[in-house]
N, C-alpha and C positions, 0 to 999 in steps of 0.2 A: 504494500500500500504506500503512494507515493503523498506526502500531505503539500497539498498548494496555497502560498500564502499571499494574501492581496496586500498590492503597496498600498493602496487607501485604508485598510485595516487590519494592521503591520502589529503582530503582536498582541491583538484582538483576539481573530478569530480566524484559527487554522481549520481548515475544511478539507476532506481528505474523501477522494473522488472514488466510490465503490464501486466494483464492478458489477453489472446488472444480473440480480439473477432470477429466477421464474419463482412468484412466490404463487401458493395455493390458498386462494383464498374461500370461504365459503360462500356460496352465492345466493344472494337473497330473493323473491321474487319482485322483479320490475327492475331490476338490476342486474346486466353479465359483468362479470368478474374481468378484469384487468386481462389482455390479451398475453400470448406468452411475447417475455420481449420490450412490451410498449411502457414498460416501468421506467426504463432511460436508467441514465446513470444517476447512483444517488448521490446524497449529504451526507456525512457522520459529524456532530457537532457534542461536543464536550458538555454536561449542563451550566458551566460557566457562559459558553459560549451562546448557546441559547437562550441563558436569562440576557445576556446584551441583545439580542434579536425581540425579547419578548415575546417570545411563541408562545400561542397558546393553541389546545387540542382537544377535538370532542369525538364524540364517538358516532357514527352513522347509527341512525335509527331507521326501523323499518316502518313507514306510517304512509297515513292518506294524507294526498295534497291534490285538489282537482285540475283538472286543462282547464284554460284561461283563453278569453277568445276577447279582442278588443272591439269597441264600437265606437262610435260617438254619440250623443244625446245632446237637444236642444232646451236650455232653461228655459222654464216658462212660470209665471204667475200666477195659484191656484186665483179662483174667481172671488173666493171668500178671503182673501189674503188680501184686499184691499176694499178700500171706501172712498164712496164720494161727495165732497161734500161744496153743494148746489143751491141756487135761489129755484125755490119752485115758483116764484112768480117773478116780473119787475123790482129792481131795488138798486140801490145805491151804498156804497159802502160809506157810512158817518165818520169812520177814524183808519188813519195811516192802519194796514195791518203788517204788524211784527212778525209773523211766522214765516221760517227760513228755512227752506230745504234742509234735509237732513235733521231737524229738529223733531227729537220726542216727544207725543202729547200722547196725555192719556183720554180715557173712553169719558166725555164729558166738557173735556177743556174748550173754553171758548175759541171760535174759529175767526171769528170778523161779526163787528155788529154794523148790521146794512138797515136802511129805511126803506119798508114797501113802499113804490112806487105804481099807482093801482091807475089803471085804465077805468073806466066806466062799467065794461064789461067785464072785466076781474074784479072789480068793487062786489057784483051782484056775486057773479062765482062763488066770491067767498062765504059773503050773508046766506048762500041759499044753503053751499055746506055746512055754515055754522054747526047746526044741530046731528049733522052726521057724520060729523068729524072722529067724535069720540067712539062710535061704533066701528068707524074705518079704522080705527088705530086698532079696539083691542080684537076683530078679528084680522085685520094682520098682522098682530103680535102670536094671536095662539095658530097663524098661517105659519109662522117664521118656527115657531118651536117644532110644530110636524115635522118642515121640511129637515130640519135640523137632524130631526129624528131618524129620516130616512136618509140622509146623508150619510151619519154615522151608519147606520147599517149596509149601505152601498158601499162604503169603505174596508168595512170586515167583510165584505161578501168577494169583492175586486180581486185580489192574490189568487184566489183560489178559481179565477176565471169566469164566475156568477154573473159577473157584470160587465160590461164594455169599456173603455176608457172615453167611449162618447156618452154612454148613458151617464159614467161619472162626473164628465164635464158638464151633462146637463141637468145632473143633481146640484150641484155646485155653484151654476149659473143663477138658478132656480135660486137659490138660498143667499147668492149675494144680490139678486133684483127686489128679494121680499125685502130684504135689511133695509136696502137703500128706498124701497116705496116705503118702510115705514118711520125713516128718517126726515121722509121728505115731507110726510102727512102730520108729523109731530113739528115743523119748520110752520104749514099751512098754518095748524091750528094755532102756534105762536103768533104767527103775522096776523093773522085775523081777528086775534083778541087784543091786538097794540093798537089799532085802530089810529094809524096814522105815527106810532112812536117808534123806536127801534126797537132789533129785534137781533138777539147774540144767537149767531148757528154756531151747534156745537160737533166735536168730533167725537162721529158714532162710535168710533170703537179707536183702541190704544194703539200705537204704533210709529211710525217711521213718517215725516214728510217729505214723501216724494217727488212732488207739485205742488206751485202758487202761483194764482194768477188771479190778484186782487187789486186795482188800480184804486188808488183812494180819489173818493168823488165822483167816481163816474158813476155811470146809471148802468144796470147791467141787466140782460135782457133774462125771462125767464130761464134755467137750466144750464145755467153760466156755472162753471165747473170751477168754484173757489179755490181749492186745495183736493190732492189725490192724497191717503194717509196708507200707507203699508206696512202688514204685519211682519215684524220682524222675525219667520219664523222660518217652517219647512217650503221650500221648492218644488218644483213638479221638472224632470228630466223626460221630455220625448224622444227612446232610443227605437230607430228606425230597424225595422228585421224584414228577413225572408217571410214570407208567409207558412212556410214549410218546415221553418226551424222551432225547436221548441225555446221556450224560456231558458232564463240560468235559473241554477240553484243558489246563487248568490251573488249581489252585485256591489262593486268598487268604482267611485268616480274621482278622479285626478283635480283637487281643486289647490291651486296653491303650491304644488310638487308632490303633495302628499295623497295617498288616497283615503277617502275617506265611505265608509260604508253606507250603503243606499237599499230603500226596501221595494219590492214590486208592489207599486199598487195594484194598477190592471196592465193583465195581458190584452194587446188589439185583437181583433177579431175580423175588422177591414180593412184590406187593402187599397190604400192611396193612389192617384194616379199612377205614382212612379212602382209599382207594383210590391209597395210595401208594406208589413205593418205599424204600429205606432205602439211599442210598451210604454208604459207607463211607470215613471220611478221615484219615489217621496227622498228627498235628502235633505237634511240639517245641514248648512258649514256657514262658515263666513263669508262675506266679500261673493257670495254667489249674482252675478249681475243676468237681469233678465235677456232673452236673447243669445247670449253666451254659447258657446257649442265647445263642449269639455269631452273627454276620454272617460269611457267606459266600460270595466271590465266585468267582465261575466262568468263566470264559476260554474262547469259544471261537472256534476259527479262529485267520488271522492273515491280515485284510482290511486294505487296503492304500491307503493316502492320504497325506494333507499332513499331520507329524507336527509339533508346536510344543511347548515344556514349559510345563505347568499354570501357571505364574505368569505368562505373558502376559495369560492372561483376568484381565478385569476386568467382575465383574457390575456391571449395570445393572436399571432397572426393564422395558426393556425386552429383555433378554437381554444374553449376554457380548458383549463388544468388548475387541480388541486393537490396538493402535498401531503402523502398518507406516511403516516410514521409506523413504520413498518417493525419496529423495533425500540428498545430506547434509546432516544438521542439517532437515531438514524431514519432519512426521511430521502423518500421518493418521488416523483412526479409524475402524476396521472393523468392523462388525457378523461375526462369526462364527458355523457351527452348529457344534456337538460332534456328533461321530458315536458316540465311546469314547474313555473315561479309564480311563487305568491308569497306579498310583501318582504321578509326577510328571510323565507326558507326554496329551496329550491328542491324537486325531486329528481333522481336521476335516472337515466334510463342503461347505462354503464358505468365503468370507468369502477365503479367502490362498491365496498360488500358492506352489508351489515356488520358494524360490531367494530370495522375498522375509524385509525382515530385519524380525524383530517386534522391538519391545521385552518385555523380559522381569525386568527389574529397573529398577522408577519409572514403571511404567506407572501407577499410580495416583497418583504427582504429574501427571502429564501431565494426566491427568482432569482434577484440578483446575483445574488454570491454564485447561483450555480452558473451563470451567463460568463461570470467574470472567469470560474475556475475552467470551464471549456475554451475561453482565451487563452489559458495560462497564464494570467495575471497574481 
């Protein structure tokens, strides 16, 4: 055994070039075993020398990791995920309004106080609703709890395929048009009993300001769209599919660098012009912007192999390799396939058996040292 010493770490770390020989290793299922031969030449490292490398090593496990098929999806805004808040008749706004995009208000706070400004013929409108006003509101108030009701049930029913991702859209719709007719009917009945005074619109529900568009002084025609107010909450992700293909068993979307986990609401059931379907996907994150077209990953099964974590590989020009320490203090290089990655662990389809210990921190010192002693450096 000849030991070869690198001038850049002289007195360090002697590394003494093994000659390669056929080890037998046990072969796991979803994993063939190291070919004879393709072991390469090894390392032998002193444990001094490996505490300066700071290796560290874990053992192959045999476990399930599913295949991974990427898509895209488009953010979109559930319907009840926002409010709007409107003059149901003529009016004019009485004071500068203060609300500034991005500003939080909650379910109540004042929006702008406006003075109806009443035509002739909206004067009477109003007098004649007078007395029917209060009947409008509380059967569209116990309109709005049904739909609500069946919303929520349309949303436990969605996953499991029950429902359409249009029927859900138009439960949705349905439950944010009743909200807003019965914000707008409780605006009417305030304006109609100010009888010429002002009148504070308030914001229906807590959330995010999205939009403002309140000119102080002017006169603004019925249905003038004061402010748009949005919930700071879950997103809806439309990921386009084959018609043919089934669902995942689990979905990841890329926001940020990071992925973050997403749940299927509805599976599509029609295909779109472009001969697609439209799933449906509920996610929590931050900084989600509507519109947006992010990465989405799709999980299916749970196929079953030799399990290592993602920092063992170490790419090369000719594909990944991982360093299996074949002995103490003595370490190999093994060409490996990837079968699926998912988030920090990968499974592999060769290259390592169960039970053997990869490196998995300093794998790419190792590289090195072995690049430099096949120089002869």
């Amino acid at each position: 055994m000849r030991v070869v010493r690198s001038p850049f770490a002289a007195g360090v770390i002697a590394i003494s070039a093994l000659v390669a020989t056929s080890a037998c290793h046990r072969a796991a299922p979803g994993a063939e075993p190291a070919e004879e031969g393709n072991a390469g030449h090894g390392l032998e490292l002193t444990p001094e020398q490996r505490a300066q490398l700071g290796l560290v090593t874990v053992k192959a496990t045999l476990g399930e990791l599913p295949d991974v098929e990427l898509r895209s999806g488009t953010v979109l805004l559930p319907p009840t995920a926002q409010a709007l808040v409107s003059t149901p008749v003529s009016a004019r706004t009485r004071a500068p309004v203060t609300l500034v995009v991005g500003q939080t208000v909650r379910e109540g706070d004042p929006i702008a106080e406006v003075v109806p400004v009443l035509s002739a013929g909206e004067q009477v409108t109003l007098n004649v609703q007078a007395a029917d006003l209060i009947g409008q509101i509380a059967s569209t108030d116990t309109q709005l709890k049904n739909e609500e009701a069946q919303l929520a049930r349309g949303r436990a029913l969605a996953p499991r395929g029950l429902i359409s991702p249009q029927d859900l859209d138009n439960q949705e719709a349905s439950v944010a048009s009743t909200r807003s007719k019965l914000a707008a009917l409780r605006t009417e009945s305030a304006m109609q009993g100010a009888r010429g005074g002002s009148v504070t619109l308030r914001a229906p529900i807590g959330g995010l300001v999205a939009s403002v568009d309140a000119p102080n002084g002017a006169t603004l025609q019925a249905g003038h769209v004061l402010a748009q107010i949005v919930i700071d909450g879950p997103r809806w992700l439309d990921v386009a599919m084959p018609t043919d293909v089934a669902s995942g068993s689990g979905y990841s979307v890329r926001v940020g660098g990071a992925w973050v986990r997403a749940r299927l609401l509805a599976r599509g059931v029609l295909a779109s012009p472009d001969g697609l379907r439209r799933d449906r996907l509920e996610l929590t994150a931050a900084g989600l912007v509507v519109g947006a077209t992010l990465d989405v990953r799709l999980e299916r099964g749970d196929a079953k192999g030799v399990v290592i974590p993602a920092s063992a590989l170490v790419p090369t020009s000719e594909g990944d390799v991982v360093y299996v320490e074949t002995s103490d203090g003595k370490f190999v290089e093994r060409p490996v396939r990837v079968a699926a990655r998912l988030d920090e662990r990968v499974r592999l389809s060769s290259g390592v058996a169960e039970g053997e210990s990869v490196v998995v921190v300093g794998a790419q010192g190792l590289r090195g040292e072995k690049m430099r002693a096949a120089l002869g450096e």
